[in-house]
C-alpha positions, 0 to 999 in steps of 0.5 A, a space after each residue: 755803539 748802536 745806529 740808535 746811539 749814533 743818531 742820539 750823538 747826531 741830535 746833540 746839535 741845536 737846532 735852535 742856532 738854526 731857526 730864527 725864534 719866531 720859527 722855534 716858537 711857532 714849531 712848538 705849538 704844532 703836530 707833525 705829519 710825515 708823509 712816505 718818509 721811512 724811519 730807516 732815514 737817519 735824518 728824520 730820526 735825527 730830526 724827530 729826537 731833535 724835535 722832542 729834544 728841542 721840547 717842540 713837543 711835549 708829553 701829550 701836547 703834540 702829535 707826531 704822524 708817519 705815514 707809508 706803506 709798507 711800515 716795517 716791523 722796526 719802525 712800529 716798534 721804534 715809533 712806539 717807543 718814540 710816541 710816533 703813531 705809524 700809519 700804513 697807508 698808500 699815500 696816493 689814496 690818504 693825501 687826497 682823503 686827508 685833503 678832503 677832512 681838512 676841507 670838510 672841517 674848514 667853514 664856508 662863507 
């Protein structure tokens, strides 16, 4: 049994008997950023086979970001293999340049 095959076996559980409907729908309909967190973490592994499984994605509709620095060799693999895109960045610099692109994109009264 690989860590992988365990964590599939993790994600068995519904998450949907968790989250009230109006949450799982709203979740359907978004992209997800994950900031500084590593996909050595088992719990976001669980998570994002959760969120594919769930169809809170699906092909081409959704986006999933993880940013971190450094991204190591496994999770640029294990990101490719799961249309995760991994983005190395020092969170202390993008978090206040993607608070920037936000605000630039947002119309002024």
């Amino acid at each position: 049994m690989t860590e992988d095959d365990y964590i599939r076996y993790l994600a068995t559980v519904r998450w949907e008997d968790f989250f009230p409907a109006m949450i799982g729908e709203h979740l359907a309909e978004c992209h997800y950023l994950f900031l500084g967190h590593s996909l050595g973490d088992w719990n976001l592994r669980v998570m994002l086979h959760q969120i594919k499984r769930s169809r809170w994605i699906g092909p081409g509709d959704s986006k999933i970001w993880a940013v971190k620095k450094p991204v190591e060799d496994f999770e640029s693999e294990w990101g490719t293999q799961n249309q995760i895109q991994m983005i190395e960045a020092d969170l202390s610099e993008f978090i206040p340049d993607l608070r920037r692109m936000i605000l630039d994109q947002v119309p002024t009264a």
